[in-house]
C-alpha positions as CSV (number, residue, x, y, z in Angstrom):
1,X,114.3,77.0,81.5
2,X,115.8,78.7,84.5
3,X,116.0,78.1,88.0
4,X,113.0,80.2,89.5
5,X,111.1,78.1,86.8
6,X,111.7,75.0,88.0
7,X,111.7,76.0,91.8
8,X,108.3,77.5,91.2
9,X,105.3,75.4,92.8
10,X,102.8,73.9,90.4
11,X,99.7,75.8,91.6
12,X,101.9,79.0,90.6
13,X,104.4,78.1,87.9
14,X,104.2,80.8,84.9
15,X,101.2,83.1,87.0
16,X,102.6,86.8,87.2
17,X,102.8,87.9,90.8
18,X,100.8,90.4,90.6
19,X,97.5,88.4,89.8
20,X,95.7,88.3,93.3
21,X,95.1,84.9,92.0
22,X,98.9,84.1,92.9
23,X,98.6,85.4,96.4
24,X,95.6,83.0,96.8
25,X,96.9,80.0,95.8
26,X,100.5,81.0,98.0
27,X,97.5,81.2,100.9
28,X,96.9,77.3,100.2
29,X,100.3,76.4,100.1
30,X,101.1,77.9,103.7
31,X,98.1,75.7,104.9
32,X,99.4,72.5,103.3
33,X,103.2,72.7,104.2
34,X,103.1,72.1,107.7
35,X,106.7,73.9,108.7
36,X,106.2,77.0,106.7
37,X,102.7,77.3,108.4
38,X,104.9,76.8,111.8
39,X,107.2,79.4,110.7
40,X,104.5,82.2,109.6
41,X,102.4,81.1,113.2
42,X,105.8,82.3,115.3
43,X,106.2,85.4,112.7
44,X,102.5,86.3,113.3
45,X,103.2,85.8,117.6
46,X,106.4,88.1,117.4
47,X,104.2,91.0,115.5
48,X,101.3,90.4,118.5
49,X,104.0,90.4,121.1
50,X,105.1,94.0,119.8
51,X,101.9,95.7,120.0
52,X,100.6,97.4,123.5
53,X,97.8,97.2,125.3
54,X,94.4,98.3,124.6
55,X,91.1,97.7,121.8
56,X,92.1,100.0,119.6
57,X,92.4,98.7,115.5
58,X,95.3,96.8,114.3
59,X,96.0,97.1,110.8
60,X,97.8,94.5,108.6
61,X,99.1,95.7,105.4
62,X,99.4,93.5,102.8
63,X,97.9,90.4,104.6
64,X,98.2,88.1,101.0
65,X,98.8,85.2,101.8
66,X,99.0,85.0,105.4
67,X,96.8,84.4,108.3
68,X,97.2,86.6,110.9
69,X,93.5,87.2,112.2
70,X,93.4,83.7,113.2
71,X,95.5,85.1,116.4
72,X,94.2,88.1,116.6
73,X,90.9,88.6,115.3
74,X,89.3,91.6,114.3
75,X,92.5,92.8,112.8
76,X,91.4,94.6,109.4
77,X,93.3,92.6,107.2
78,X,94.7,94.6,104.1
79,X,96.0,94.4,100.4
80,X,96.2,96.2,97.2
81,X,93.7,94.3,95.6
82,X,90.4,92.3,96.2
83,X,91.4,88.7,97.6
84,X,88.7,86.8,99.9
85,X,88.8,87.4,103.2
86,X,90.5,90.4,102.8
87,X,89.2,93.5,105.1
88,X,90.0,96.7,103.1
89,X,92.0,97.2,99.6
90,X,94.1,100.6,100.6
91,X,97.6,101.6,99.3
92,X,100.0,102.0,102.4
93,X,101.0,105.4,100.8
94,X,97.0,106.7,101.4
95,X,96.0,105.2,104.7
96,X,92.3,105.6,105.2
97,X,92.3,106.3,109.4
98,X,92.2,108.9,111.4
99,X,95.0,110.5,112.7
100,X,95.9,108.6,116.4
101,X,93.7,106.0,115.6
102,X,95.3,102.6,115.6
103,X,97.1,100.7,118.3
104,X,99.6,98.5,115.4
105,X,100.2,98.2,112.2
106,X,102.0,94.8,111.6
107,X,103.1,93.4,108.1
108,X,105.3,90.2,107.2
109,X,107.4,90.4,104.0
110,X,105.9,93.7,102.9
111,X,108.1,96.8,103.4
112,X,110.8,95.7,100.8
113,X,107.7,96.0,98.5
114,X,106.8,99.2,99.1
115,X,108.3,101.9,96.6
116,X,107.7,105.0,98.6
117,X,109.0,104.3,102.0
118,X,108.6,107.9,103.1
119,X,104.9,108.4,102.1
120,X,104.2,105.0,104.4
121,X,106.0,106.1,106.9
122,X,104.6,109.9,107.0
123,X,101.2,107.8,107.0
124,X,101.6,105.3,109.6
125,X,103.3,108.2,112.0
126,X,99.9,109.9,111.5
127,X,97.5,107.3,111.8
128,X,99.0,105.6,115.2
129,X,98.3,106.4,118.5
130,X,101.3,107.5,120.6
131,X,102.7,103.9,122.1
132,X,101.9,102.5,119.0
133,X,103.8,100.3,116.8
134,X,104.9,99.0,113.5
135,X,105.9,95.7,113.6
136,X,107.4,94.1,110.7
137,X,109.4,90.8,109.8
138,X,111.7,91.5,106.6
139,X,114.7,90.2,104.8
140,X,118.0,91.3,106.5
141,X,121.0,91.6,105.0
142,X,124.0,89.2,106.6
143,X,126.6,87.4,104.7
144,X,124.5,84.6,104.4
145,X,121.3,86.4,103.2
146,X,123.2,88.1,100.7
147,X,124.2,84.7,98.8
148,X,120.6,83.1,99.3
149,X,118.2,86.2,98.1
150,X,121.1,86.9,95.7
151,X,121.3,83.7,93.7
152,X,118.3,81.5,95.4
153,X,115.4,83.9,95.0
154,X,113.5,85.7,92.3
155,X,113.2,89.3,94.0
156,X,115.7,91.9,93.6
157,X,118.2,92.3,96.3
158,X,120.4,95.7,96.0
159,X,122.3,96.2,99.4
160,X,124.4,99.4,97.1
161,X,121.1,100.9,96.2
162,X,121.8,105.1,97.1
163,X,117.8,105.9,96.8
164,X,115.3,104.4,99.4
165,X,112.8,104.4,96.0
166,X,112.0,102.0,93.3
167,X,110.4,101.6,90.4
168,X,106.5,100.7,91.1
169,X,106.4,97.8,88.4
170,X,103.7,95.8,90.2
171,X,102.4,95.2,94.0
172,X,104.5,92.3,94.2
173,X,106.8,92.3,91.3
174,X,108.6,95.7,92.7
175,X,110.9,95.1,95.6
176,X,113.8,95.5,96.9
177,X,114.7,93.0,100.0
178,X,117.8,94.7,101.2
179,X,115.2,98.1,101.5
180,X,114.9,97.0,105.2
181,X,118.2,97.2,106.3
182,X,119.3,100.2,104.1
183,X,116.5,102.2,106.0
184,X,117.2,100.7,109.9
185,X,120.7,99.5,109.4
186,X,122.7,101.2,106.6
187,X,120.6,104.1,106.4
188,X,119.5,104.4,110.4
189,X,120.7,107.7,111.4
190,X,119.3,109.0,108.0
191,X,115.7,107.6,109.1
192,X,115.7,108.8,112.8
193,X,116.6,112.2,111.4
194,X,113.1,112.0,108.8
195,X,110.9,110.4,111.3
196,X,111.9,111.5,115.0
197,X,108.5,110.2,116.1
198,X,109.4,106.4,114.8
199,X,111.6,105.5,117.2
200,X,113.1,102.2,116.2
201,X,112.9,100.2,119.2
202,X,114.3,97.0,118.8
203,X,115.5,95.2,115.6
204,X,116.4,91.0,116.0
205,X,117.6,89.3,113.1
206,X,116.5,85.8,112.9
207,X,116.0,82.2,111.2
208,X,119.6,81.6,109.0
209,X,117.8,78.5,107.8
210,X,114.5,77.7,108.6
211,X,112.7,79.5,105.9
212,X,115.0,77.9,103.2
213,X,114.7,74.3,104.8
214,X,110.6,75.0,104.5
215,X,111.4,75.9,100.5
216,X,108.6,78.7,100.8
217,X,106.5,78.6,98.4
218,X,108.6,76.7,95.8
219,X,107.7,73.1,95.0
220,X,110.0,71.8,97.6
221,X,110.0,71.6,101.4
222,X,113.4,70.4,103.1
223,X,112.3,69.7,106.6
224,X,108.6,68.2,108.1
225,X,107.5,70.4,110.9
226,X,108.8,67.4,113.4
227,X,112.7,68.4,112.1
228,X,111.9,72.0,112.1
229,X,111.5,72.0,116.0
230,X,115.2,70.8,115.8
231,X,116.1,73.8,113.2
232,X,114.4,76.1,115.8
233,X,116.6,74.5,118.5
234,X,119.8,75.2,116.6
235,X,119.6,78.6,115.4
236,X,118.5,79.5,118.9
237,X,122.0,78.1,119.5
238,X,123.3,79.9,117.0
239,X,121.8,83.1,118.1
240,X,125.1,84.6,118.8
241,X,125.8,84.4,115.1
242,X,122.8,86.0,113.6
243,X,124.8,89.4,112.6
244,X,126.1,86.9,110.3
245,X,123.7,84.6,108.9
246,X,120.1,85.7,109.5
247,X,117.9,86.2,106.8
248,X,115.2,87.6,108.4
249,X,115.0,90.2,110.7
250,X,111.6,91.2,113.6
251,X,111.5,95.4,113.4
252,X,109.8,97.1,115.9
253,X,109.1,100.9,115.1
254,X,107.2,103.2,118.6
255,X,105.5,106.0,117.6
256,X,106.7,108.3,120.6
257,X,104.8,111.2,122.2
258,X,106.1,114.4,122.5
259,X,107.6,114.3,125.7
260,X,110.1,111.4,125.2
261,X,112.1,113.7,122.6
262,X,114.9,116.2,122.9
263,X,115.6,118.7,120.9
264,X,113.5,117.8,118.1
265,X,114.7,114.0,117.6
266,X,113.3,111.0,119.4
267,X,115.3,109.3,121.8
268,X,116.6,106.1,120.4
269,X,118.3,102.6,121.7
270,X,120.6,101.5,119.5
271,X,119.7,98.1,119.0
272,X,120.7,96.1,116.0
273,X,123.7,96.7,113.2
């Protein structure tokens, strides 16, 4: 019996991942483990603290098992498949907007489950207004983050991987966490050359330990939500050390109008690895 069997929670031991029944009982679990509801709440307030101004739509891709339109309602929640109190079903390679039209489009844990980076990418530069963001929290790939996704996690994890692509075997099953920082980190010039109007404004690695202490969605939770605040309190100590040990990581993509480019490539601050 191996170790992502007996890590795996009892509402979801031996469910495929790619039953929307999985993603609905993960939406329970958040609600009844008080520190990983405290970590997804200051996820969620990053993502809102991204977006600009205005009443234009924000779209969530891949909302799951997450609650983000309890702080900011009237987001159109999205997934790939039918789950209550989900919005739209949509695939983030077809976006169903109109070109300008949306102020955000936020997502938490999603990206390094998408297998055609480019197509999203082509779609969300087309469907946001100019100012507008994508906002994203993602695995990042540190020293640390390497051993814990590597031997502590059930998803794929290929930091070597030469193609931004991989194989579509399910909606959740596919992934590839280091996909984040091969695209903005590894891969970053590459990605500013493809999609001059993304400009990738800031990137902040975060939480070495916080996620693992809550145990996710295993059966297991490491800290209460009294002792997280004293996790918070130390890795904002620790800051300085993030390169190193985050594995997590807030990315903050502008879509940039025309007149804050030069010669054909957006201007860019090179924040992050």
């Amino acid at each position: 019996m191996g170790l992502a069997h007996w890590l795996a929670h009892p509402a979801t031991r031996g469910m495929d991942l790619d039953d929307p029944r999985t993603s609905d009982l993960r939406r329970a679990i958040v609600s009844k483990k008080a520190f990983l509801r405290r970590i997804y709440t200051e996820w969620h307030q990053a993502l809102l603290a991204a977006l600009p101004a205005g009443n234009e739509p924000v779209l969530e891709v891949g909302s799951g098992a997450g609650f983000l339109e309890k702080s900011l309602p009237g987001a159109i929640t999205s997934e790939v498949f039918v789950l209550p109190g989900v919005r739209a079903v949509l695939d983030g390679s077809a976006l169903p907007f109109l070109a300008g039209s949306l102020r955000g489009i936020v997502m938490t844990d999603v990206l390094h489950h998408v297998p055609r980076p480019r197509a999203f990418f082509s779609e969300a530069a087309c469907c946001l207004q100019a100012g507008g963001v994508v906002a994203m929290v993602e695995p990042w790939n540190t020293p640390w983050s390497r051993f814990v996704y590597r031997y502590l996690h059930h998803e794929p994890f290929d930091a070597q991987a030469e193609s931004w692509e991989f194989p579509a075997t399910g909606p959740l099953s596919g992934a590839n966490g280091a996909l984040p920082w091969i695209l903005f980190g590894r891969d970053r010039d590459r990605f500013e050359a493809e999609f001059p109007e993304l400009r990738i404004r800031s990137i902040t690695p975060t939480m070495p330990f916080s996620y693992l202490l809550s145990g996710g969605f295993s059966r297991f939770t490491f800290a209460t939500a009294w002792s997280g605040r004293a996790w918070r309190r130390l890795e904002t100590l620790l800051r300085p050390c993030d390169r190193h040990l985050a594995m997590f990581a807030v990315i903050v993509l502008e879509k940039v109008s025309p007149r804050w480019r030069s010669g054909g490539l957006a201007l860019s601050s090179k924040t992050g690895p």
